[in-house]
Rosetta silent file (secondary structure, phi, psi, omega in degrees, C-alpha in Angstrom):
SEQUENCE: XXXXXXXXXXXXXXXXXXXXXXXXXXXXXXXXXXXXXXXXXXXXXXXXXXXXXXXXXXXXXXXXXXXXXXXXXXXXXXXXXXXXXX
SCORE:     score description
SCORE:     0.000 S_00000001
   1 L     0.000  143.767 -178.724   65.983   43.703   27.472 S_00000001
   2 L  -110.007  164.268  142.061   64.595   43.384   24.195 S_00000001
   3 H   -18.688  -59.846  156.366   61.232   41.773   22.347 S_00000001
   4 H   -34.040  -97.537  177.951   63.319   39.052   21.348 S_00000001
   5 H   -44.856  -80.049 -162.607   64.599   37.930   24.986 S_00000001
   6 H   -21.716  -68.625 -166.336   61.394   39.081   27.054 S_00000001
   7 H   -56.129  -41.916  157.234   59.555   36.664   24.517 S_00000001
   8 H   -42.296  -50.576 -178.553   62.241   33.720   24.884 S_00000001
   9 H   -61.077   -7.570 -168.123   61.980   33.951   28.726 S_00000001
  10 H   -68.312  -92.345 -174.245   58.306   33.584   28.131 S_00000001
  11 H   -68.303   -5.645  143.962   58.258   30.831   26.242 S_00000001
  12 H   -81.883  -56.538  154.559   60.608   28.785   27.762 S_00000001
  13 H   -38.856  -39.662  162.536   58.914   28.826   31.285 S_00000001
  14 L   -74.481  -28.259 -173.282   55.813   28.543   29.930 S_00000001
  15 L    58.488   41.643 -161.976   56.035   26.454   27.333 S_00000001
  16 E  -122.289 -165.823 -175.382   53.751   28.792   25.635 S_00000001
  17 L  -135.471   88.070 -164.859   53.162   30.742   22.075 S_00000001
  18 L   -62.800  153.616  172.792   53.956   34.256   22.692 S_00000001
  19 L  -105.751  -41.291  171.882   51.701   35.401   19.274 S_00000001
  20 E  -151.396  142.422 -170.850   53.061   39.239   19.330 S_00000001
  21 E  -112.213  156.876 -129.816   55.720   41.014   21.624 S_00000001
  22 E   156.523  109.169 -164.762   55.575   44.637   21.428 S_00000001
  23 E  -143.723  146.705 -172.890   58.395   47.011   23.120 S_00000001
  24 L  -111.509  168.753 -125.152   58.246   50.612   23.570 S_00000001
  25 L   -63.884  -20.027 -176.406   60.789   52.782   22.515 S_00000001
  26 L  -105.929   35.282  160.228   62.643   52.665   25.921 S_00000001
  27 L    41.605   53.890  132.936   62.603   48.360   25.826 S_00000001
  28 L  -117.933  -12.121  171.224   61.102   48.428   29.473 S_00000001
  29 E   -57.780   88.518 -164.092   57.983   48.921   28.225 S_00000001
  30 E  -149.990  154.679  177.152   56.383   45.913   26.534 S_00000001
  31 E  -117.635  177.772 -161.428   52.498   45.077   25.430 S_00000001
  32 E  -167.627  138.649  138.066   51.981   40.790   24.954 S_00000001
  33 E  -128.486  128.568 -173.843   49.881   38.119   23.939 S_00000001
  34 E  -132.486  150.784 -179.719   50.564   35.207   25.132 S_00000001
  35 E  -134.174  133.636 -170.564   48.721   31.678   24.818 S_00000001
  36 E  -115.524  111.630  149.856   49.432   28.826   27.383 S_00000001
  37 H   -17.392  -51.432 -158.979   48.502   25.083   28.315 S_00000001
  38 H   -46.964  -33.190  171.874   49.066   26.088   31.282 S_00000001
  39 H   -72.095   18.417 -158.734   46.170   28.269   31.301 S_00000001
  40 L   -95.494  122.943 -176.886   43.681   25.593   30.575 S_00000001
  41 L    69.571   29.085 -125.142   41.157   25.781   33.607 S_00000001
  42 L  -167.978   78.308  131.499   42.633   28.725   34.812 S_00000001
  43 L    25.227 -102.596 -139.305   39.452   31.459   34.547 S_00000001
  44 L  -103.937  156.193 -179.591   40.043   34.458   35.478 S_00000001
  45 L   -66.451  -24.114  170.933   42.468   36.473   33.719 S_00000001
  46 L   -75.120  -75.956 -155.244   44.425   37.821   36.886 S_00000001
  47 L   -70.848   24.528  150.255   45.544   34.591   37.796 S_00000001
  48 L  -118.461   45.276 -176.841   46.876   33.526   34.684 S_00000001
  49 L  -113.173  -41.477 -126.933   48.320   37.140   34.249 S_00000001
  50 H  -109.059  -32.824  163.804   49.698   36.344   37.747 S_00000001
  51 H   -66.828  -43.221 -158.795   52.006   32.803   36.201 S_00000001
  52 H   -78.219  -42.496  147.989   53.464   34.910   33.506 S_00000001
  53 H     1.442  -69.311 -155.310   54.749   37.499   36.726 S_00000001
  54 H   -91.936  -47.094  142.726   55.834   35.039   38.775 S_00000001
  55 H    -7.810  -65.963  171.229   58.091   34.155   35.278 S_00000001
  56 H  -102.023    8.917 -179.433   59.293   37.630   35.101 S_00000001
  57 H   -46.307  -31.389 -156.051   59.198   38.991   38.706 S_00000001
  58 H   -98.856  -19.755  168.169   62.963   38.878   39.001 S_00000001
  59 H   -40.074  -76.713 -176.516   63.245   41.005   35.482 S_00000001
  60 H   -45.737  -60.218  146.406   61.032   43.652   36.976 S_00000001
  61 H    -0.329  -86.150  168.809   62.848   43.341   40.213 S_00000001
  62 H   -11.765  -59.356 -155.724   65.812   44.236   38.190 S_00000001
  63 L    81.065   20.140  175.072   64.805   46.858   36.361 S_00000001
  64 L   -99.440   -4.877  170.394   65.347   45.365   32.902 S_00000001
  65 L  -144.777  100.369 -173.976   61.697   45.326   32.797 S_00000001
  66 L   -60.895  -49.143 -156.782   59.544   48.269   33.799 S_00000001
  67 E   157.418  144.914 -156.644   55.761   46.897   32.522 S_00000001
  68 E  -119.753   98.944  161.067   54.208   44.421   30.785 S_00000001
  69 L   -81.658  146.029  163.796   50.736   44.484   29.405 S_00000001
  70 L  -146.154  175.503 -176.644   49.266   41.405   28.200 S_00000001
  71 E  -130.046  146.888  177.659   46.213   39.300   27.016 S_00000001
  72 E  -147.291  137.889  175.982   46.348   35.376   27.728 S_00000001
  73 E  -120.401  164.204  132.751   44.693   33.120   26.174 S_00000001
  74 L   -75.237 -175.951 -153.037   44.670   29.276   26.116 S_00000001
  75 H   -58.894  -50.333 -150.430   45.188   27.540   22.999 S_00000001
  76 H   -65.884  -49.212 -150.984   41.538   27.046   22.601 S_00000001
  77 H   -86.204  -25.085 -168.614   40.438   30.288   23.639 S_00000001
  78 H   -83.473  -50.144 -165.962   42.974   32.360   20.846 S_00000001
  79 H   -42.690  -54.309 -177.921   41.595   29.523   18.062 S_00000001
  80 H   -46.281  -79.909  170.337   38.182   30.730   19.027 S_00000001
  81 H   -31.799  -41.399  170.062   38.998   34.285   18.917 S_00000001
  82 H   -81.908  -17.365  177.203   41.158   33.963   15.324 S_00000001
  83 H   -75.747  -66.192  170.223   38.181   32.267   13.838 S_00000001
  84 H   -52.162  -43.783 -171.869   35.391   35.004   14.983 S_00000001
  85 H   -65.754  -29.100  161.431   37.996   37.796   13.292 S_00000001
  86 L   -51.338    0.000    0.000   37.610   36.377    9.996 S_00000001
């Protein structure tokens, strides 16, 4: 598995806007940010850590995907966040 796929599988289930994909040198590896609708009213950070999972569970399963870190945002919440960094 590459950057490239991982982030397609992403963002087709999700319907979201991975922002950066990140894979380490042995592509099982991967760091993420990803911002979702779906995550709109959705708290805490485990449970929308815990939809992008249940997305790639059968990867991991696999063994085409060892570990993922990510940060999730909603739309709203990355806007915010790209705004203060200026």
């Amino acid at each position: 598995m590459n950057t490239t796929e991982l982030k397609t599988i992403i963002e087709n289930k999700l319907g979201s806007n991975t922002i950066a994909m990140i894979a380490s040198d042995d592509n099982i590896h991967f760091d993420a940010i990803i911002i979702s609708d779906l995550f709109n009213g959705i708290l805490s950070k485990v449970k929308q850590q815990q939809i992008v999972y249940a997305v790639i569970n059968d990867y991991i399963a696999s063994g085409e995907l060892h570990a993922i870190a990510m940060k999730t945002h909603t739309p709203e919440q990355w806007a915010q966040l790209s705004v203060s960094k200026q």
